[in-house]
DRENDO-1510 file (C-alpha; in Angstrom, 1 decimal, always signed):
<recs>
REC; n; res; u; v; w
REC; 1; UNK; +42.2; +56.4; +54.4 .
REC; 2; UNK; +41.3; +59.6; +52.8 .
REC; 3; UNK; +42.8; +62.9; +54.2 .
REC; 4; UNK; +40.5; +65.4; +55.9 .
REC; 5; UNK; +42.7; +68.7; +55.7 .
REC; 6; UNK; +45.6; +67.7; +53.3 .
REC; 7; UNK; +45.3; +68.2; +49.6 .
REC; 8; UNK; +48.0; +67.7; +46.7 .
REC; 9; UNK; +50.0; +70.5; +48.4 .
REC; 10; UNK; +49.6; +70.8; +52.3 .
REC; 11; UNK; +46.8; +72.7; +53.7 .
REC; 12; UNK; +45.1; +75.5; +51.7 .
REC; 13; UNK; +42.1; +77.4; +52.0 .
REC; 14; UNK; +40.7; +80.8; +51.5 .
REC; 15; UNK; +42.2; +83.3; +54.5 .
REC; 16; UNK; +40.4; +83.4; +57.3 .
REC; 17; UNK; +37.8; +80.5; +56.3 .
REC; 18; UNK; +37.9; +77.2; +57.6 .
REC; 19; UNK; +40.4; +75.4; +57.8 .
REC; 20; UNK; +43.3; +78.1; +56.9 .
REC; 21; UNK; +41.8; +80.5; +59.9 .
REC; 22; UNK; +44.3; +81.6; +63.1 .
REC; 23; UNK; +42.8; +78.5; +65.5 .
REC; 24; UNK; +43.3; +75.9; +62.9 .
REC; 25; UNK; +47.0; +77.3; +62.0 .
REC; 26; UNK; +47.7; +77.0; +66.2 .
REC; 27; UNK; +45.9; +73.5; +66.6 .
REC; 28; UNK; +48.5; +72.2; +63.2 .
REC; 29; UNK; +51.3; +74.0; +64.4 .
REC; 30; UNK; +51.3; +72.1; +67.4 .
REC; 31; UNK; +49.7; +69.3; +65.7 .
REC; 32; UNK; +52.9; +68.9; +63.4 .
REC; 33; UNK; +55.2; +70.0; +66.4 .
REC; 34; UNK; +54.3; +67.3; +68.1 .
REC; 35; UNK; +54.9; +64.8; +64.9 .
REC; 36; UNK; +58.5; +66.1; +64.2 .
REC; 37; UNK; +59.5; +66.9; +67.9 .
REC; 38; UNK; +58.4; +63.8; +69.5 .
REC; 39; UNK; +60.3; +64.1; +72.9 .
REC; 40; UNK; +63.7; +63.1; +71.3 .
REC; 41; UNK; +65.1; +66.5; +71.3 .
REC; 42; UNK; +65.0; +67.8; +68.6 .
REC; 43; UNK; +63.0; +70.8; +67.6 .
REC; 44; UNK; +64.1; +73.0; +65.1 .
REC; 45; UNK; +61.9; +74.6; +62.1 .
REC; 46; UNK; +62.2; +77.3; +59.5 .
REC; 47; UNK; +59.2; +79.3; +58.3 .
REC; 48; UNK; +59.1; +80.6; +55.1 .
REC; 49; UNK; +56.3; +83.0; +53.6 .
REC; 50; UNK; +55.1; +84.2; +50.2 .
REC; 51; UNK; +53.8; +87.9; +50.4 .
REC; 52; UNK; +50.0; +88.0; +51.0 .
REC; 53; UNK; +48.7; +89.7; +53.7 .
REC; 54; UNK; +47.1; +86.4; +55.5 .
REC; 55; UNK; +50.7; +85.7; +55.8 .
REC; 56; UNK; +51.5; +87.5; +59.3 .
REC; 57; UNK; +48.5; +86.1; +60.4 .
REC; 58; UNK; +49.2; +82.7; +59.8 .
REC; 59; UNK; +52.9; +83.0; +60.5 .
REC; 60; UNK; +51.7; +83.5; +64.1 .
REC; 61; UNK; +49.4; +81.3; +64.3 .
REC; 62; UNK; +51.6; +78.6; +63.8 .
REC; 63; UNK; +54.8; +79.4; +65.4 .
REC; 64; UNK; +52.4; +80.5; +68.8 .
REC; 65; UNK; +51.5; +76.0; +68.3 .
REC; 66; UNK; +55.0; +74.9; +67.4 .
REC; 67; UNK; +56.4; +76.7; +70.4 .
REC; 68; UNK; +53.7; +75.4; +72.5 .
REC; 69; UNK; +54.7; +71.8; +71.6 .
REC; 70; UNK; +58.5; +73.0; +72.1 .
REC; 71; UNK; +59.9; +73.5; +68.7 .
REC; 72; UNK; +62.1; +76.2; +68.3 .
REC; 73; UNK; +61.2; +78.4; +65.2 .
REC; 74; UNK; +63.5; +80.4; +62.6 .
REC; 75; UNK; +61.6; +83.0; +60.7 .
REC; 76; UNK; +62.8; +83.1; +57.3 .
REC; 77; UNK; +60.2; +85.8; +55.8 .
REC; 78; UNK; +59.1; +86.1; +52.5 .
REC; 79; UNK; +61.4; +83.2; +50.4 .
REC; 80; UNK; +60.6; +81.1; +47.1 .
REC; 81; UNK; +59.1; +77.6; +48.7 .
REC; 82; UNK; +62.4; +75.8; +47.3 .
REC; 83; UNK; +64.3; +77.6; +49.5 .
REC; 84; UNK; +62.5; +76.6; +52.3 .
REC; 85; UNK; +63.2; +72.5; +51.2 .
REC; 86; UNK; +66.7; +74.1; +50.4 .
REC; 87; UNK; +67.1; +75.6; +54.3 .
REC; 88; UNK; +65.4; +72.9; +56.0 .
REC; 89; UNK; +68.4; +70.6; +55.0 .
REC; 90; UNK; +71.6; +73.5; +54.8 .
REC; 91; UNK; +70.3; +74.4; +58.7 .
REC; 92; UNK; +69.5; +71.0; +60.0 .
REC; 93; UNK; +66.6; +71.8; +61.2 .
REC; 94; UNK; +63.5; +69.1; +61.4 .
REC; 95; UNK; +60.7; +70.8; +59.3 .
REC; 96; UNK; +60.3; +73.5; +57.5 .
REC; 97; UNK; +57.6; +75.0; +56.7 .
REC; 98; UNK; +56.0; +77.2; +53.7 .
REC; 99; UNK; +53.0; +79.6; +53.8 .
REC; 100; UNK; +51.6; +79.9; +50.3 .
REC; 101; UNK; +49.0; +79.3; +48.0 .
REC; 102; UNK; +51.0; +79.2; +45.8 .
REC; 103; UNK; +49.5; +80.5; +41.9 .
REC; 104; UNK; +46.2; +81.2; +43.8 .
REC; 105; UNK; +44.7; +84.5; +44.2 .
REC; 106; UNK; +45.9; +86.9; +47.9 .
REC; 107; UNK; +42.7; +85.8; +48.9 .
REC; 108; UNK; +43.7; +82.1; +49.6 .
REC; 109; UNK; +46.9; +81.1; +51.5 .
REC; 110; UNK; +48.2; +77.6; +52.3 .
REC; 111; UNK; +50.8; +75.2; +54.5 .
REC; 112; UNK; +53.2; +73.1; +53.0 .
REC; 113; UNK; +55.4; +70.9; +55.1 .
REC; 114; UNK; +58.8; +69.6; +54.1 .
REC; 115; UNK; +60.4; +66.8; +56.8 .
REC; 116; UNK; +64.2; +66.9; +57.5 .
REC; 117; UNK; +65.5; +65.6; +54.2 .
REC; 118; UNK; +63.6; +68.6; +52.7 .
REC; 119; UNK; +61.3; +66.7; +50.6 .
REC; 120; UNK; +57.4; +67.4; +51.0 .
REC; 121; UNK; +55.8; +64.5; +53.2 .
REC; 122; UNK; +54.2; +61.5; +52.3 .
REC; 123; UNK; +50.5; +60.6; +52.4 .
REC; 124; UNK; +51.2; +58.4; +55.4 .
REC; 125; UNK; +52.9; +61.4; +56.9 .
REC; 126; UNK; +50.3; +63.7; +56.9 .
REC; 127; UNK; +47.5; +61.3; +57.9 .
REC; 128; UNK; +49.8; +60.7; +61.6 .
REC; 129; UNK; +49.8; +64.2; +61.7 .
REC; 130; UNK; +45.9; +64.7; +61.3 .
REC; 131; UNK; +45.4; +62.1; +63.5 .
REC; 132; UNK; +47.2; +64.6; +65.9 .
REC; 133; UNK; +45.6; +67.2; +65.0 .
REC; 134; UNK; +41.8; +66.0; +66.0 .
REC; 135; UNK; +43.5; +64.8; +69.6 .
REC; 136; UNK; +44.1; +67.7; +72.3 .
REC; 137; UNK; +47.5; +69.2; +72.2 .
REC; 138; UNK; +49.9; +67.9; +74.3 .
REC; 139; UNK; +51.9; +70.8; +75.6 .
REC; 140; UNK; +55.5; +70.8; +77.2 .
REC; 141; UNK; +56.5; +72.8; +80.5 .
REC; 142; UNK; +57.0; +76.4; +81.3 .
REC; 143; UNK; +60.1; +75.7; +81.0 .
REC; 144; UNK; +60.7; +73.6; +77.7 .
REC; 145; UNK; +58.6; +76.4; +75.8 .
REC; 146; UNK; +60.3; +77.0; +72.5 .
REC; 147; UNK; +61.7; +80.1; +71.2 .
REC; 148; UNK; +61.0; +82.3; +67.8 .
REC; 149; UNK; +63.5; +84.6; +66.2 .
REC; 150; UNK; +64.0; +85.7; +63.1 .
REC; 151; UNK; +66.2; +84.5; +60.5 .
REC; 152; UNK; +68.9; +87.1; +58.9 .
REC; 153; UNK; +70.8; +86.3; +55.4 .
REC; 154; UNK; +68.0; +83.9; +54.3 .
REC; 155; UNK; +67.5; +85.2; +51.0 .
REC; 156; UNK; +71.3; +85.9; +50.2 .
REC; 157; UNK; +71.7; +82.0; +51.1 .
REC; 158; UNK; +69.5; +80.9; +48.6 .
REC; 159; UNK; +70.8; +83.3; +45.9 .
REC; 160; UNK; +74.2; +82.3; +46.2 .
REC; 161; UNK; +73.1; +78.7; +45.7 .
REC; 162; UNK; +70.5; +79.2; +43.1 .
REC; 163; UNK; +74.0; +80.5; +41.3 .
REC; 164; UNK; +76.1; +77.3; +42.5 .
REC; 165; UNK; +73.1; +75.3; +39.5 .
REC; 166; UNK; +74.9; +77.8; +36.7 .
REC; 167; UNK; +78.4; +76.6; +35.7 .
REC; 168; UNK; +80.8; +79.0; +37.0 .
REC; 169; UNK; +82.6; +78.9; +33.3 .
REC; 170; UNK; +79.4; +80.8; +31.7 .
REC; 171; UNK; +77.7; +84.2; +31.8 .
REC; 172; UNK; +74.6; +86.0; +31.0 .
REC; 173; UNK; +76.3; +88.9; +29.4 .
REC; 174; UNK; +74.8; +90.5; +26.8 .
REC; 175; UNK; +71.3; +88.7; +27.2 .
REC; 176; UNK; +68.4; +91.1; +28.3 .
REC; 177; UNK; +66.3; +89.3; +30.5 .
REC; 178; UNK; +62.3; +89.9; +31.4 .
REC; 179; UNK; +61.8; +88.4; +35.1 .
REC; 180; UNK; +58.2; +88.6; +36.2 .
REC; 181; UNK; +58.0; +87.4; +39.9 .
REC; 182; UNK; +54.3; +88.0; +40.3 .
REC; 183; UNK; +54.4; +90.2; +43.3 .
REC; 184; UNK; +55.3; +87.3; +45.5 .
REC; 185; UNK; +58.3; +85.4; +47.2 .
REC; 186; UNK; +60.9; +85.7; +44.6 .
REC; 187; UNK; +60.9; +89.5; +44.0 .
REC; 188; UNK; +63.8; +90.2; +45.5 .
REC; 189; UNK; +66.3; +87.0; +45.0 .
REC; 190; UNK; +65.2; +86.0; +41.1 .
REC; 191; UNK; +66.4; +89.1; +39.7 .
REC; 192; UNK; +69.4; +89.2; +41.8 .
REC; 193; UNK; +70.3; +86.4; +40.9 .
REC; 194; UNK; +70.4; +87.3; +37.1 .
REC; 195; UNK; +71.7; +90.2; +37.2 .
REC; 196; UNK; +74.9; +89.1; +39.3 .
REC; 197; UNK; +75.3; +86.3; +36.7 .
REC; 198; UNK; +75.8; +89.1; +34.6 .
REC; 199; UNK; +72.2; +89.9; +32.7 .
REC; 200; UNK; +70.5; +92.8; +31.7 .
REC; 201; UNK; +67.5; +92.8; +34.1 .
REC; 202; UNK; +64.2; +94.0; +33.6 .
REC; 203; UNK; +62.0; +93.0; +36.4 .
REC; 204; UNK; +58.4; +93.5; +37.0 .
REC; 205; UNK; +55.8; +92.2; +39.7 .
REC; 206; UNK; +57.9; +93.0; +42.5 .
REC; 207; UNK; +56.4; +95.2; +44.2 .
REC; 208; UNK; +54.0; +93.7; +46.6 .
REC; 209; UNK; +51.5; +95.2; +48.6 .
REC; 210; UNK; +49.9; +92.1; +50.2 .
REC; 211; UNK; +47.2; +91.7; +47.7 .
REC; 212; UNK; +48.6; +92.2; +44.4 .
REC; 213; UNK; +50.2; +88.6; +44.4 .
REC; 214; UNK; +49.7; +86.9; +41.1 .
REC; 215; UNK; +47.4; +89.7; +39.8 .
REC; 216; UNK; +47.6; +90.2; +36.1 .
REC; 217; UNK; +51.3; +89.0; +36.1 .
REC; 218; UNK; +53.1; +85.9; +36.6 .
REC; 219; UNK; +52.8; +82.6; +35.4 .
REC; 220; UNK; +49.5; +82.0; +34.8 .
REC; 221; UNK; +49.0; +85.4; +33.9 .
REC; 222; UNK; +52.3; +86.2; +31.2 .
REC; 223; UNK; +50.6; +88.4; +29.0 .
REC; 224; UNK; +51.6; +91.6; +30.5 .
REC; 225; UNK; +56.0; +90.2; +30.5 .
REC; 226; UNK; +55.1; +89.2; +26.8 .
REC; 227; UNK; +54.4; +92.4; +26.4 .
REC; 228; UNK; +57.1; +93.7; +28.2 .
REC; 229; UNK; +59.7; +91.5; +26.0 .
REC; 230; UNK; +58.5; +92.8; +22.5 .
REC; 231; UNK; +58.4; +96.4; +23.9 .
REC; 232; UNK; +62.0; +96.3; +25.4 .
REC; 233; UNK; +63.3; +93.9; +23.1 .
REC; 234; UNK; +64.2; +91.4; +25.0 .
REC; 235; UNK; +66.0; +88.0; +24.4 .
REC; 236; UNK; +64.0; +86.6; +26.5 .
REC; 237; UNK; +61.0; +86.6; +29.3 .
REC; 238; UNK; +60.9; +84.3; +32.3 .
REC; 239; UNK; +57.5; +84.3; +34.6 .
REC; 240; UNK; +57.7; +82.6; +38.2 .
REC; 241; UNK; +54.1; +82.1; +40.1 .
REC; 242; UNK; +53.7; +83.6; +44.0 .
REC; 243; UNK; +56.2; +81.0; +45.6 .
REC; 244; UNK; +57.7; +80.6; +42.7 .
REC; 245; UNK; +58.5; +76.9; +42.2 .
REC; 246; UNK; +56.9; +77.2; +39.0 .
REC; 247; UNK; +57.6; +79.2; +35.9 .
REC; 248; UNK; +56.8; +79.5; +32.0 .
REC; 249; UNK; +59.2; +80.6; +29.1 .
REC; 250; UNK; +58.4; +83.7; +26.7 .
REC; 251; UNK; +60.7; +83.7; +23.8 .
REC; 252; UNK; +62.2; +87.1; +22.0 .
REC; 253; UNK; +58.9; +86.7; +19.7 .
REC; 254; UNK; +56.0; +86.6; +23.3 .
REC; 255; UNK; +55.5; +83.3; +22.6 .
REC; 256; UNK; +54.7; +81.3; +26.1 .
REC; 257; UNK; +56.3; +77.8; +26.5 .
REC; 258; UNK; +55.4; +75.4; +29.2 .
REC; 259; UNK; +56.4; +73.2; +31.6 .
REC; 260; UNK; +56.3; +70.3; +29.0 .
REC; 261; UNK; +58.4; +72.3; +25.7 .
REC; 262; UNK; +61.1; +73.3; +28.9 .
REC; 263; UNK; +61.4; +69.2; +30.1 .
REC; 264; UNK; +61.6; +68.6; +26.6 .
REC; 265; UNK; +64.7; +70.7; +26.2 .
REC; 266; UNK; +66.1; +69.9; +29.5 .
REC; 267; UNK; +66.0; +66.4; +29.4 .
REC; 268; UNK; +67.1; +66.1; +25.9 .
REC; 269; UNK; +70.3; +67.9; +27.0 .
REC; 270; UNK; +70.9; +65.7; +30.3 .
REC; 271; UNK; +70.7; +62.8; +28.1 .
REC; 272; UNK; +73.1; +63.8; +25.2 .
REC; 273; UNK; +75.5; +64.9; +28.0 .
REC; 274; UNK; +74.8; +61.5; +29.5 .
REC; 275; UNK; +73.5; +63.0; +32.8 .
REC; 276; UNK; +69.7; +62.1; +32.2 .
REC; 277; UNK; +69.2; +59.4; +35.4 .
REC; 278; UNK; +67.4; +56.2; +34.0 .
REC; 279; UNK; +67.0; +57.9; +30.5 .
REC; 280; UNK; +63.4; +58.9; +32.4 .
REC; 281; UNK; +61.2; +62.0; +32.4 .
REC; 282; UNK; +59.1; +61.9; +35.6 .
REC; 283; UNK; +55.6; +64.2; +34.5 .
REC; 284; UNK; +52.2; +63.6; +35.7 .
REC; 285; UNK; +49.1; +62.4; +33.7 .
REC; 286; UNK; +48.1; +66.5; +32.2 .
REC; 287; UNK; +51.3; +66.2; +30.3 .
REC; 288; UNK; +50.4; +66.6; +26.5 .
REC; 289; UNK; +50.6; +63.6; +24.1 .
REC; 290; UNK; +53.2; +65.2; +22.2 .
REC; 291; UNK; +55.6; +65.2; +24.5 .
REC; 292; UNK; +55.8; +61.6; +25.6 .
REC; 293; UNK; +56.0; +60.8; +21.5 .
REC; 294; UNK; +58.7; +63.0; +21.7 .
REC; 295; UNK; +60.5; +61.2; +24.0 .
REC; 296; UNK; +60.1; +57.6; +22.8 .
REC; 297; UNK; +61.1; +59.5; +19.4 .
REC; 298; UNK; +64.7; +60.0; +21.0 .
REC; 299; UNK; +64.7; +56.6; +22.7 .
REC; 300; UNK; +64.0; +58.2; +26.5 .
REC; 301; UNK; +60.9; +57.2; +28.2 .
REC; 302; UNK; +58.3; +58.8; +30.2 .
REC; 303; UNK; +57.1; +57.9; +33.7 .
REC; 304; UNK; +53.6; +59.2; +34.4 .
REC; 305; UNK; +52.3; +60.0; +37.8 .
REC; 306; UNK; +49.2; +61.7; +39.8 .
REC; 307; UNK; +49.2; +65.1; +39.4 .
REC; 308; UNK; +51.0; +67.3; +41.9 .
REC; 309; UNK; +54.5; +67.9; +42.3 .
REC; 310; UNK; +55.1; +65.8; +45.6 .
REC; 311; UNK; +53.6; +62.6; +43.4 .
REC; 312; UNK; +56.3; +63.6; +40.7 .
REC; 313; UNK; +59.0; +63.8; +43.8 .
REC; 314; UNK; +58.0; +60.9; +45.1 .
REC; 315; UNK; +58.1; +58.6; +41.4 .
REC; 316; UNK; +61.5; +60.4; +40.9 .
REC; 317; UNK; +62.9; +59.1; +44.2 .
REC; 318; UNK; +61.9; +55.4; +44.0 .
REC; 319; UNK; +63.2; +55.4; +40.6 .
REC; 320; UNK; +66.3; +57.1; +41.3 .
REC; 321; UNK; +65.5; +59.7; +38.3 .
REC; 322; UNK; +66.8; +62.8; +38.4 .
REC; 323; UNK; +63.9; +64.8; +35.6 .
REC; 324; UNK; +60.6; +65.7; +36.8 .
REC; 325; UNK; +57.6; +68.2; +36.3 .
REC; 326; UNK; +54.6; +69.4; +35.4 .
REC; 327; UNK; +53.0; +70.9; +32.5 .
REC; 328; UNK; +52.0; +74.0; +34.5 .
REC; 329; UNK; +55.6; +74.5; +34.7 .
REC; 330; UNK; +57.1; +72.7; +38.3 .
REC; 331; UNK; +60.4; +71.5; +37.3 .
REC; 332; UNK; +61.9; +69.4; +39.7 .
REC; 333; UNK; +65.6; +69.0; +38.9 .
REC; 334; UNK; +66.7; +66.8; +41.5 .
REC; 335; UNK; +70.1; +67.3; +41.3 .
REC; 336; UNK; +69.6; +70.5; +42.4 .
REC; 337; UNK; +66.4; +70.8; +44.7 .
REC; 338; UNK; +64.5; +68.6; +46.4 .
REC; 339; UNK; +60.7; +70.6; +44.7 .
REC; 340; UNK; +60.1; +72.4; +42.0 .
REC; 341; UNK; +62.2; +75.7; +41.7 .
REC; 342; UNK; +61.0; +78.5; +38.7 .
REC; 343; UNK; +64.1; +80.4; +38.8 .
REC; 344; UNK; +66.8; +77.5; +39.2 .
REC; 345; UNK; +64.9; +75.5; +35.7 .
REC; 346; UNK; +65.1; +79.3; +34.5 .
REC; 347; UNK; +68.8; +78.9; +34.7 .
REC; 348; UNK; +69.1; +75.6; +32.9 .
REC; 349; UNK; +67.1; +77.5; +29.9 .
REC; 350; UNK; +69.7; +80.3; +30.3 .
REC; 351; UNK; +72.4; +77.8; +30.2 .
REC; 352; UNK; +71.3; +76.4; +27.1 .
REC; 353; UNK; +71.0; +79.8; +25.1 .
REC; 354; UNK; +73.9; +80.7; +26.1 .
REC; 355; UNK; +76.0; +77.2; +25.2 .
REC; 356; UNK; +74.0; +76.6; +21.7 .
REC; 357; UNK; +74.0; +80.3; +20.9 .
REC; 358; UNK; +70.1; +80.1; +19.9 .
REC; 359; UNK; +67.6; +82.0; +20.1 .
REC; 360; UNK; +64.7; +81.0; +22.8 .
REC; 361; UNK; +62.1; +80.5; +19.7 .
REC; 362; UNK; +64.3; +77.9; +18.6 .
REC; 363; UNK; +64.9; +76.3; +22.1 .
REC; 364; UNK; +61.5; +77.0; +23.6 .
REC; 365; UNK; +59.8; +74.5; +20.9 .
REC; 366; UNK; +61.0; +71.3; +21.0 .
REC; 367; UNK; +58.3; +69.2; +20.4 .
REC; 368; UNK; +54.9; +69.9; +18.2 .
REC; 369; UNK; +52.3; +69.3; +20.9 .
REC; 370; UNK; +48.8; +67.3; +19.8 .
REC; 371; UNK; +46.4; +69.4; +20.6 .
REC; 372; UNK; +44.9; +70.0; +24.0 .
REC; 373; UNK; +42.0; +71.6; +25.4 .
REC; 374; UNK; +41.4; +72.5; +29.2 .
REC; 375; UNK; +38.3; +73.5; +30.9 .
REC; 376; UNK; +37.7; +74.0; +34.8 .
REC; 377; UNK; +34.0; +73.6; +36.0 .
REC; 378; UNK; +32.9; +74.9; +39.4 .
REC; 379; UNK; +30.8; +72.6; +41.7 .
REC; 380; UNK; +29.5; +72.6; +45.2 .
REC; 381; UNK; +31.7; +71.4; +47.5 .
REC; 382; UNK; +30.2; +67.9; +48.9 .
REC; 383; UNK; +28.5; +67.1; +45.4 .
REC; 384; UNK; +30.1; +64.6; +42.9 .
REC; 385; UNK; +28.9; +65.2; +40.0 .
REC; 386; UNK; +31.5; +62.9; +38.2 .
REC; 387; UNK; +30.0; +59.6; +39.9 .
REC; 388; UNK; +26.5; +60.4; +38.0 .
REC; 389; UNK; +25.5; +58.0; +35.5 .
REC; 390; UNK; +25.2; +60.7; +32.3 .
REC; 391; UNK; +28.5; +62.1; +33.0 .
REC; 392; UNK; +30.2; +58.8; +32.6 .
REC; 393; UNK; +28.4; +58.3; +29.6 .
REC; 394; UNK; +29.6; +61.1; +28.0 .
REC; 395; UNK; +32.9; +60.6; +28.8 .
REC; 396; UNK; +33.2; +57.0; +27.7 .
REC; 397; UNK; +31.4; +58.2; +24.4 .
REC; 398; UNK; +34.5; +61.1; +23.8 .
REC; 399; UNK; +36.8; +58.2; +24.5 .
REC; 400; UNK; +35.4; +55.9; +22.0 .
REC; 401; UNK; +35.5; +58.7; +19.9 .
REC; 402; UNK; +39.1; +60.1; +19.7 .
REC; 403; UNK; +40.2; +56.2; +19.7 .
REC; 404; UNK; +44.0; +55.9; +19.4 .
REC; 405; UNK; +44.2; +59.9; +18.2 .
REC; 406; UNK; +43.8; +61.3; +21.8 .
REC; 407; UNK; +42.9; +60.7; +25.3 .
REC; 408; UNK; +40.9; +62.4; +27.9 .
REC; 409; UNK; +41.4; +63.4; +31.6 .
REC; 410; UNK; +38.7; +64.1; +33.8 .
REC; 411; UNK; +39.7; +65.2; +38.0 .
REC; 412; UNK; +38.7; +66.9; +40.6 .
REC; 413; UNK; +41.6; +69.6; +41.8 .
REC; 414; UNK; +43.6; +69.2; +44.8 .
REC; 415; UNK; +43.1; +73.2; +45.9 .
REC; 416; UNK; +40.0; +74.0; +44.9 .
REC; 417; UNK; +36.3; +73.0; +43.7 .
REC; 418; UNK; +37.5; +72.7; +40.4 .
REC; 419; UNK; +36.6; +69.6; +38.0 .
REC; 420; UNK; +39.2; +69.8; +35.5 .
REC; 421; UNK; +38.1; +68.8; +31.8 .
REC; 422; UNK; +41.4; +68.1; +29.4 .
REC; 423; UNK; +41.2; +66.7; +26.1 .
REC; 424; UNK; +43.7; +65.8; +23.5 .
REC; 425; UNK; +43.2; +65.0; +20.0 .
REC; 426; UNK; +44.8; +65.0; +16.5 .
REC; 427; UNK; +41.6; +66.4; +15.1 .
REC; 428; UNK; +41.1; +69.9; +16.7 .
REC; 429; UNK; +36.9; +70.0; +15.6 .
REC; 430; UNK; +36.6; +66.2; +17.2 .
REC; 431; UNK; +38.7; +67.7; +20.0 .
REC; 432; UNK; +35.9; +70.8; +20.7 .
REC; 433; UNK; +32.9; +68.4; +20.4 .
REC; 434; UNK; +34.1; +65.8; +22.7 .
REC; 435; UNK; +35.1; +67.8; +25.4 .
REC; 436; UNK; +32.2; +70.3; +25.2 .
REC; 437; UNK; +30.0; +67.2; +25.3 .
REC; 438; UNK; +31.5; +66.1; +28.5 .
REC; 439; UNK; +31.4; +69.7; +30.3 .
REC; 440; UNK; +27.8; +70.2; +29.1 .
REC; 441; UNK; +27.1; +66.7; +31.1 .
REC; 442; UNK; +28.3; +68.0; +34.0 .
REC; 443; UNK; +26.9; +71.6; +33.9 .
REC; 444; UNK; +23.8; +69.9; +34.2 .
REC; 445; UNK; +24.4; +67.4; +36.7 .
REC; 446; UNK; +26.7; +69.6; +39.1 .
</recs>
């Protein structure tokens, strides 16, 4: 059965739109109340935020349904999303809760759920709960109404975790560090963090104004921290999105490196320390050719899944693996965290320049990746323009094409009315054509 409100991560919308409006965030908080209270006692959940404005409103919202239902709800503030899955476990409590869009722009905001065990819930999960949420509410007692209060020490929690994932035996003296936090959750604990471990800290995007989240700066937008590293010569530049379980790499030269150069590294490491579970990567289906070639190279394997971290989770917990991410730069290092954290795979970058005594250049390519090309198409909601007959002929004509040189990857995005277009190939001009064909087919059949 196909979900009505849930997409690849929780609920998300644009602000004040259907369905991430005030009424809709009361009907799920009480929706999802109802799902994790379930008369048996227990009713604790943490609320954590990123820093858009739509934030308070939504925070509200929600906790005015969870209290309704009789959940009792810790308000953490603004915190990374990790921490949330982090203090949903340290605190016992039996939800937690995240309100972000994540890399999207202040105009959007989102719900993400994580169950007791502080993993995100399953498919299964959030069909029960939407199944609630088109019933009527059932509501306790004057009496069994549940109480809100805010949360103090949250954020110094995390940090001193986030530090635990560092071995106590190494420092970040002497390394000047550029940490952009996008105006979102992380702008107070990432560069704490680094610069209690002993870095030189140059941080920028952090200071939010409600709007301003993601806005020229973080990790979809590095440019202005590449910058930043070359003017202040830094050793190297690390660039977290609004909630920040995601991040990309600039080395001392402004080059970017993404999700795929850092699982490279990272699992390469685990395995020659004999820590890699399964000798598996967990990634998802965007991950680039090279990087799968890479691993076979060094006798590891890779483990595709669906795209979306809570897919990669998911593959990583049935197999027992203990590697997992994404190309756009969720690293899921499950020894650690139970989601992507930016700032914690940060560290196990840091931890690497600081062992091999390299430079990031050298660490930050691992791999030479076949080239990939990426285009995002805007189409009216309630169309499908991939199910029409001269779109699939295009795209089994760019597949006969690139043959055994490349692949090709056509989806529809989980967050928005996006049809992603991604093409890899060898040869770069077979590359253009092929996917240009494909995205000219469905320009005129959107």
């Amino acid at each position: 059965m196909k979900r009505k409100y849930f997409g690849t991560d929780g609920v998300r919308g644009k602000a004040n739109t259907h369905p991430m409006t005030a009424e809709m965030a009361l009907k799920l908080g009480a929706a999802v109340g109802r799902y994790f209270h379930n008369g048996n006692g227990s009713k604790r959940v943490v609320i954590g935020k990123d820093t858009r404005r739509s934030g308070y409103m939504i925070e509200n919202a929600l906790t005015a349904g969870l209290l309704s239902v009789g959940m009792d709800a810790h308000l953490l503030g603004p915190v990374p999303t990790p921490a949330v899955g982090m203090l949903t476990r340290s605190m016992r409590a039996d939800l937690g809760i995240m309100i972000s869009a994540s890399h999207n722009p202040h105009y959007d905001n989102g719900i993400k759920f994580f169950g007791p065990d502080g993993f995100k819930l399953s498919d299964e999960a959030e069909l029960e709960i939407e199944a609630l949420l088109e019933g009527e509410p059932v509501l306790v007692s004057a009496e069994e109404i549940g109480r809100a209060e805010r949360i103090e020490g949250d954020r110094a929690r995390y940090v001193e975790f986030a530090k635990t994932t560092f071995p106590r035996r190494l420092r970040l003296d002497g390394l000047k560090v550029v940490i952009d936090c996008a105006n979102g959750a992380a702008y107070k604990t990432a560069p704490e963090v680094l610069w209690e471990l002993g870095a030189e800290v140059i941080p920028i995007g952090v200071k939010p104004n409600g709007f301003n989240i993601n806005e020229n700066c973080g990790s979809t937008q590095p440019e202005m921290a590449a910058r930043r590293v070359l003017e202040q010569g830094a050793d190297i530049g690390i660039c977290l999105d609004g909630d920040a379980d995601r991040l990309v790499i600039i080395d001392e030269k402004g080059r970017v490196a993404d999700g795929d150069q850092l699982m490279a590294l990272i699992a390469t490491r685990m395995a020659a320390e004999g820590k890699l579970a399964g000798n598996t990567l967990v990634a998802t289906v965007m991950s680039n050719l090279g990087l799968e070639r890479d691993m076979a190279a060094k006798g590891l394997a890779l483990l595709r899944t669906d795209v979306g971290d809570r897919y990669v989770v998911e593959a990583m917990r049935q197999g027992g693996f203990n590697l997992g991410g994404e190309q756009s730069g969720h690293i899921v290092l499950r020894d650690y965290v139970t989601t992507g954290d930016g700032l914690i795979a940060a560290l196990q970058f840091l931890k690497a320049m600081v062992e091999s005594g390299e430079k990031a250049s050298h660490l930050a390519r691992v791999f030479e990746p076949v080239p990939q090309l990426l285009v995002n198409l805007r189409y009216e909601e309630g169309s499908d323009p991939l199910a029409k007959a001269a779109v699939q002929a295009a795209i089994g004509e760019c597949e006969a094409r690139f043959g055994s040189e490349g692949r090709v990857l056509i989806r529809k995005s989980g967050t928005e009315p996006l049809i992603r277009v991604m093409g890899e190939c060898t040869d770069e001009a077979l590359l253009k054509q092929g996917v240009q064909s494909i995205v000219a087919a469905l320009d005129e059949n959107r």
